[in-house]
C-alpha positions as CSV (number, residue, x, y, z in Angstrom):
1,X,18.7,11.4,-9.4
2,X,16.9,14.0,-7.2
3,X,17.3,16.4,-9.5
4,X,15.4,16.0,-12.5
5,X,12.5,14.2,-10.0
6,X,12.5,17.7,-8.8
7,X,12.6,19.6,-12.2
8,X,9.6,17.1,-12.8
9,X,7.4,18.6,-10.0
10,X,7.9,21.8,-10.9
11,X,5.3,21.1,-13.6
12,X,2.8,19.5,-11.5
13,X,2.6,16.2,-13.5
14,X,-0.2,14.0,-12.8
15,X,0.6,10.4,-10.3
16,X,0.9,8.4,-12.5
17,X,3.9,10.6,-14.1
18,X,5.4,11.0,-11.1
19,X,5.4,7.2,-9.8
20,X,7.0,6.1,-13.2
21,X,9.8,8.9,-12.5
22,X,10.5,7.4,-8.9
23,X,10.4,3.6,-9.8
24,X,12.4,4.5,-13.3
25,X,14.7,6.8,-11.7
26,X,14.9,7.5,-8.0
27,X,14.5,4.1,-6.9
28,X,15.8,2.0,-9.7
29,X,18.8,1.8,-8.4
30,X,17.3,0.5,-5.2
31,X,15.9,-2.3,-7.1
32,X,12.7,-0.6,-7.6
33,X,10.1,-3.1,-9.6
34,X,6.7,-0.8,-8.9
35,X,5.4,2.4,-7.2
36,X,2.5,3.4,-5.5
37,X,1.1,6.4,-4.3
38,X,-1.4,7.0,-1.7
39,X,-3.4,10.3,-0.7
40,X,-5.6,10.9,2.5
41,X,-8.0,13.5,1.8
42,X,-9.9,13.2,5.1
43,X,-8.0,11.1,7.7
44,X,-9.8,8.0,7.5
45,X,-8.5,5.8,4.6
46,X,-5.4,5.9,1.7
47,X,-6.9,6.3,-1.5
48,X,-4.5,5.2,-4.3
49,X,-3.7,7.6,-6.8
50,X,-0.8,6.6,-8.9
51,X,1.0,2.9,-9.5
52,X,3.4,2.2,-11.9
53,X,4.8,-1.3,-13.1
54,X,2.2,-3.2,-10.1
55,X,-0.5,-5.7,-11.6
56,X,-4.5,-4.7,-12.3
57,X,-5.2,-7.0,-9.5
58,X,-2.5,-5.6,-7.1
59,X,-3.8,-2.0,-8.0
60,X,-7.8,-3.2,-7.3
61,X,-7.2,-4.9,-3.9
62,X,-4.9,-1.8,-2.6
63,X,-7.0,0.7,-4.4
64,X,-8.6,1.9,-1.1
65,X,-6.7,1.6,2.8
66,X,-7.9,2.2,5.9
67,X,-5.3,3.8,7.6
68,X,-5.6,1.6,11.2
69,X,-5.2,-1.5,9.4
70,X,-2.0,-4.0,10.0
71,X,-0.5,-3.0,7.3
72,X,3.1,-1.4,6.1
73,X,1.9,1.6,4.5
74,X,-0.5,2.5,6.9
75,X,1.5,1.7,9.7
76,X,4.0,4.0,7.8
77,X,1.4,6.7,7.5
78,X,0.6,6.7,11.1
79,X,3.6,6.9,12.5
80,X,5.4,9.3,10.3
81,X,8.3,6.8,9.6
82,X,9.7,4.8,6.7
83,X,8.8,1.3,7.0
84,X,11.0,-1.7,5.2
85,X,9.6,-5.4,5.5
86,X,12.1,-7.9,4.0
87,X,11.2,-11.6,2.2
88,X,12.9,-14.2,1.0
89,X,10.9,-13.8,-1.7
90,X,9.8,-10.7,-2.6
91,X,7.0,-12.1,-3.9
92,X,5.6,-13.8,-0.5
93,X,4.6,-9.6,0.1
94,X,2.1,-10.4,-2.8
95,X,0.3,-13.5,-1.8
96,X,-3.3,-12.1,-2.9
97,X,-2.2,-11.8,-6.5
98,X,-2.4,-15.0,-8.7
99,X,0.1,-16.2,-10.6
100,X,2.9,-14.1,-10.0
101,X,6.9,-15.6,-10.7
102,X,9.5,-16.0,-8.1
103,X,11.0,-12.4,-7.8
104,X,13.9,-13.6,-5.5
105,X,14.6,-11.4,-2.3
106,X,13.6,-8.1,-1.9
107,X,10.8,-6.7,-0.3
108,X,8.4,-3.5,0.6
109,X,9.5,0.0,0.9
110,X,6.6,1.8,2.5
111,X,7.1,5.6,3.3
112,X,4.9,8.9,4.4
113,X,4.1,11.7,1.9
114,X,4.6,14.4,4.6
115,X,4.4,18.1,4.9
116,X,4.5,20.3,7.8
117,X,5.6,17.7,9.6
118,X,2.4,15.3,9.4
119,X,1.7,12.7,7.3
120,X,-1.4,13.8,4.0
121,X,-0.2,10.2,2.4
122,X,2.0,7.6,1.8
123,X,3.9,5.9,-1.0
124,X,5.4,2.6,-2.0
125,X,7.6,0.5,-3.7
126,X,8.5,-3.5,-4.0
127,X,12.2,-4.1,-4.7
128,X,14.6,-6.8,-6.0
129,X,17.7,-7.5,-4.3
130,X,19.0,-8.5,-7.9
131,X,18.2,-5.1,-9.5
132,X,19.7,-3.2,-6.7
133,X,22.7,-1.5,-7.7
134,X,23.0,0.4,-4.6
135,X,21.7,-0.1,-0.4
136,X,18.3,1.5,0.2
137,X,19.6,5.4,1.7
138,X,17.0,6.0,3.9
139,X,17.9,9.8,3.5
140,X,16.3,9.5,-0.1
141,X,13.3,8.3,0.9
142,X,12.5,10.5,3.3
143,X,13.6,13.6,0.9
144,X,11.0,12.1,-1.1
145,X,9.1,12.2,1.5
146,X,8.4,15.5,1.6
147,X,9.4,16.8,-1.9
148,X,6.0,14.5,-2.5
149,X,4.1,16.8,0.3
150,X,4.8,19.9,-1.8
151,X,3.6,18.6,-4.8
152,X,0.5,16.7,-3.5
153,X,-0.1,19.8,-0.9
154,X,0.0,22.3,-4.0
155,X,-3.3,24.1,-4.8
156,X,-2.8,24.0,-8.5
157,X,-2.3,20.4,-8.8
158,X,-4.3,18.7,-10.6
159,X,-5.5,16.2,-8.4
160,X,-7.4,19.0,-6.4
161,X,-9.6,19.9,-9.9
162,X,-10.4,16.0,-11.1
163,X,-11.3,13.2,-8.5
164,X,-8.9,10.3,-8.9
165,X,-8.7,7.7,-10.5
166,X,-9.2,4.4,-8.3
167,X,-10.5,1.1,-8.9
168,X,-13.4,-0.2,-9.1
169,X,-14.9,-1.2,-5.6
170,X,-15.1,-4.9,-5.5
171,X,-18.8,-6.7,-4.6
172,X,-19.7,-6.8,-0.9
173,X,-18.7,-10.9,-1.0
174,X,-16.1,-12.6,0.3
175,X,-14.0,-15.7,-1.0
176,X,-13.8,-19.2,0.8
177,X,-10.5,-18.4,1.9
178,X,-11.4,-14.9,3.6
179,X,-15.2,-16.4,4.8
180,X,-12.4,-19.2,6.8
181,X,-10.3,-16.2,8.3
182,X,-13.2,-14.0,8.9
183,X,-14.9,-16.7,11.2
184,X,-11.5,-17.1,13.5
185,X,-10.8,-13.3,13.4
186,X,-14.1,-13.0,15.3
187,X,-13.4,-15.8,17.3
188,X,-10.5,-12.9,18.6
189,X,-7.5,-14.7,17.1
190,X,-4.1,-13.8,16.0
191,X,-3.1,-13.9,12.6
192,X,-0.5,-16.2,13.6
193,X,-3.2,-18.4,15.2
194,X,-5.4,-18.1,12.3
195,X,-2.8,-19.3,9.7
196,X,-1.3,-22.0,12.2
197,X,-5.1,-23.7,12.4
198,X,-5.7,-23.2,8.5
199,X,-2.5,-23.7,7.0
200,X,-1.6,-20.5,5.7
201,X,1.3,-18.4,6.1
202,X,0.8,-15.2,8.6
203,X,1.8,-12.9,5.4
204,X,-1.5,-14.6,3.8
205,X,-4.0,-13.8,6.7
206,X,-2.7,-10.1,7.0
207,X,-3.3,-9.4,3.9
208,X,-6.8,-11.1,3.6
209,X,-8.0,-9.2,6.6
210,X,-6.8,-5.8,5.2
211,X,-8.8,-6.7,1.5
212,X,-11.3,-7.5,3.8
213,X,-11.2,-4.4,5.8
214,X,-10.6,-1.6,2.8
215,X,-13.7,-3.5,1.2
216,X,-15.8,-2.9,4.1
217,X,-14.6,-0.2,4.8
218,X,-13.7,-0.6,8.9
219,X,-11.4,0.8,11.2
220,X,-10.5,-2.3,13.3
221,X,-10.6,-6.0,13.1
222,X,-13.9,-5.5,15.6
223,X,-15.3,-3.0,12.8
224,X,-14.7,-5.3,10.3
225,X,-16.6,-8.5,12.6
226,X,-19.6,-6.0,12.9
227,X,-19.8,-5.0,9.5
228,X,-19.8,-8.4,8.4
229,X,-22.3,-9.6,10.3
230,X,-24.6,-6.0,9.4
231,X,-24.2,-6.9,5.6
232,X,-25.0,-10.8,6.4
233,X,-21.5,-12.3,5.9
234,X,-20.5,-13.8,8.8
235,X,-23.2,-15.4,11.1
C-alpha cells in the first residue's frame, strides 16, 4: 500500500489528504479507525494539522500539545520511537470525549514524523482489533515515518504558504472534574494517586492534565500549577 501513499506525496497534497490516505489505505489493514497529524514548527508544542475519521471534540482537545507532556505522541516525538499503548477497550484511550460506543480492543499508534534523523512532528492513529486484517509491522510505520518528513520538510508544501488550520482555543476555565485533579496535582501527586482518591481511572487523570496543560500552555505539571494560580484558577 506504500506505493500509491508515495505517488500521493509527490503532489504535495494538503493533511488532511494525506491522513485520509494512511487511515484508508496504509493502516486500514492495521485496523486503522482515525489519523492525526502533528507538526512542530518551533520545538515547543505539536500543533495538529490534519485528522481524519476523529471526532470535533477529539480534534479541539488535541488541537494543540506540548511536547513534555505524559502523553503517547509526545513521548513518541521526543524520543524518536514508535509508541503503541494497548486497551481493552479502545475506547478507554478516549475518556475526554462524551458519548462515544464501545470500540472493543485496540488501541493508540503514536509515531514521529522524522527527517534527518530528528523528530519536526508526529502522527497518530486509534485502531480496532476487529478491523485488523493484518499485525501492526512496525517497519511500516516507521517508513512512514520519514516518507512524512519529506513531505512536511518540503519547501513547496503548502503548509509553509497558509497557517494551519487548528481549532479553536478553548476559554481559560476549567471543569469540576479538572478544578478536582488540578488541586491534588499541586498537592505533588501521582496520577495513580489522584484517580485512587477521586475515583477515576489513571487513563482519565492523564488526559485531563494534558487538556489542562495544551490549554495553558505549560511545559510541566509545575508549569501548569503556576499558571493556574497566575490566571486565578487554582488558589
Amino acid at each position: 500500500m506504500l506505493g500509491p501513499f508515495i505517488r500521493l506525496l509527490t503532489g504535495l497534497p494538503d493533511a488532511e489528504l494525506v491522513a485520509g490516505s494512511l487511515c484508508t489505505g496504509v493502516f486500514d489493514e492495521f485496523g486503522a479507525l482515525t489519523m492525526s497529524i502533528w507538526h512542530c514548527p518551533h520545538g515547543r508544542e505539536l500543533v495538529s494539522i490534519g485528522t481524519y475519521g476523529s471526532p470535533a471534540e477529539m480534534t479541539q482537545i488535541y488541537s494543540r500539545i506540548s511536547i513534555n507532556v505524559d502523553a503517547p505522541i509526545a513521548i513518541a516525538y521526543r524520543t524518536n520511537q514508535t509508541v503503541v499503548t494497548d486497551y481493552a477497550d479502545a475506547s478507554e484511550s478516549l475518556t475526554l470525549v462524551p458519548d462515544l460506543p464501545k470500540l472493543g480492543p485496540g488501541g493508540l499508534v503514536s509515531a514521529p514524523i522524522t527527517m534527518a534523523g530528528r523528530s519536526i512532528g508526529a502522527f497518530g492513529f486509534f485502531r480496532v482489533r476487529e478491523r485488523e486484517s493484518r499485525e501492526l509491522d512496525l517497519a511500516t510505520i516507521d517508513a512512514v515515518s520519514h516518507l512524512l518528513g519529506l513531505w512536511l520538510s518540503n519547501s513547496n508544501n503548502p503548509l509553509h504558504r497558509h497557517r494551519p488550520r487548528i481549532a479553536r482555543e478553548a476559554p481559560l476555565s476549567l471543569t469540576q472534574r479538572q478544578h478536582e485533579i488540578l488541586v491534588l496535582v499541586a498537592e505533588g501527586r501521582t496520577s495513580e494517586n489522584i484517580a485512587a482518591v477521586l475515583k477515576y481511572s489513571p487513563s482519565t487523570v492523564k488526559q485531563e492534565v494534558v487538556r489542562m496543560m495544551s490549554g495553558l500552555k505549560a511545559d510541566s505539571r509545575q508549569d501548569l500549577v503556576e499558571q493556574a494560580k497566575r490566571l486565578a484558577l487554582l488558589d
